[in-house]
N, C-alpha and C positions, 0 to 999 in steps of 0.2 A: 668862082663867084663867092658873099661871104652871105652865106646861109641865114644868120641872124640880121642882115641889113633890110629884110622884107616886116619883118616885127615893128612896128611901130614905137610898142614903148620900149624896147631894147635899142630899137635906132636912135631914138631920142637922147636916151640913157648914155649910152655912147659917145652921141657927138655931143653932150653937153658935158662930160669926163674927158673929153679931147682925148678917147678913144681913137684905136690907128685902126684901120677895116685892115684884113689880110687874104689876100686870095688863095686857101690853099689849092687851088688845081693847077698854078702853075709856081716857077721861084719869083716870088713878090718884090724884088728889090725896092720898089717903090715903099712899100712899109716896111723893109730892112733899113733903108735910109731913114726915113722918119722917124723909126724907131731908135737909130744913130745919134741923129739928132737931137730929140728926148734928152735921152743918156747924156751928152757929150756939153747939153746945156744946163745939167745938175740935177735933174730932175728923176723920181723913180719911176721904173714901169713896170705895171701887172702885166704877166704873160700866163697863158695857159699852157703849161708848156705840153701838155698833150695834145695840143691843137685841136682839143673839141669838149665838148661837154659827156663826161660820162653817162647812159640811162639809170646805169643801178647806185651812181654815185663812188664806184669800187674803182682805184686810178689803173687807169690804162697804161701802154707803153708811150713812155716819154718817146719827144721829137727831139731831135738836135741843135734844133735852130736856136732856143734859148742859151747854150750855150754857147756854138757860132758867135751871138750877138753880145755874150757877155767877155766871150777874147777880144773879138775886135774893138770892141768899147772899151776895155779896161776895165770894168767896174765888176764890185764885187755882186753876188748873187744872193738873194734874205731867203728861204724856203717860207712855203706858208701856206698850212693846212687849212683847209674851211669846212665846217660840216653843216648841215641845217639846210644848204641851197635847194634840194629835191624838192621840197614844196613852198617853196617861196612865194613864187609868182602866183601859185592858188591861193596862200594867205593873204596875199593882198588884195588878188581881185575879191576875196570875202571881209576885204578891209580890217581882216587880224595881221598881228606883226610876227614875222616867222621869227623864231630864234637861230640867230647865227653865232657862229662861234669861228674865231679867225684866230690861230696860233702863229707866231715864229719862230723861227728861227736861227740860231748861229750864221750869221754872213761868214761866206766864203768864196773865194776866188780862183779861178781856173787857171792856170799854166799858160802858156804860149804852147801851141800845140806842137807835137815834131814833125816835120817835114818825111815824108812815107809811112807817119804812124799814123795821120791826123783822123781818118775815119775812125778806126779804132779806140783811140784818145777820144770824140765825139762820143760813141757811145759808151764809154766807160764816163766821162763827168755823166754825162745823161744821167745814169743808173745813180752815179751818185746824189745827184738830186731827188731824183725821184724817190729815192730811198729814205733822202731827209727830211721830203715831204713826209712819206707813208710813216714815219715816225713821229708826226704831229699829229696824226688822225689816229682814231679808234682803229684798230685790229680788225676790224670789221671792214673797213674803209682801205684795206694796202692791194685790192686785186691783184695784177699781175705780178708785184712788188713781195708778193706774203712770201715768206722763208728766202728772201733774196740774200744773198751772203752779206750784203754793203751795208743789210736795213741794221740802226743802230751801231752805226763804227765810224 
């Protein structure tokens, strides 16, 4: 089921971003296609690639799937840090404006994966995403990522 579609103004926010809902409890190919789609009509997509919202804001373990979708698409991949989200949603409903901070960075493009490597190749771009990310945020912000070999290369 997709956790945040019960939120009202998150739904909203969504379907008016022409947001893709994803199921993660099962494999979604319904918003793999969609998401295909997207892509393949020129268009960019935010993905979270940790499939959820951190509590302490500190990034957790990448999923694979954003890279999956960035082989089969072709397209290249933007990394991009955000910091400020943790309290957003209460500065608004207090009608203050949260401060956000959104960095990029260097696009890059993944390989055609090898044939009996591909798992393996799946989690090593992962890592290296993640890595590119946690290199746009505060040192504070790399959780699982802190002293990763990839963070910074």
């Amino acid at each position: 089921t997709t956790k945040y579609k019960q939120y009202k103004f998150i739904s909203w926010f969504t379907d008016m971003a022409q947001g893709i809902w994803i199921n993660r409890d099962i494999a979604d190919f319904s918003a793999v296609r969609a998401a295909s789609k997207v892509l393949s009509d020129g268009w960019a997509l935010g993905i979270a690639p940790e499939g959820t919202r951190s509590q302490g804001g500190m990034l957790q373990e990448g999923k694979p799937g954003t890279i999956l979708l960035a082989v089969k698409s072709g397209v290249p991949i933007v990394p991009v840090g955000i910091t400020g989200t943790g309290d957003a949603f209460q500065k608004l409903a207090r009608l203050r404006l949260p401060h956000l901070v959104v960095r990029f960075g260097q696009p890059f493009s993944i390989p055609q994966l090898e044939p009996g490597e591909r798992s393996e190749q799946l989690l090593y771009w992962t890592d290296v995403l993640m890595c590119r990310i946690a290199a746009l945020l505060p040192e504070s912000y790399h959780g699982v990522y802190a002293n990763h070999p990839l963070l910074n290369t």
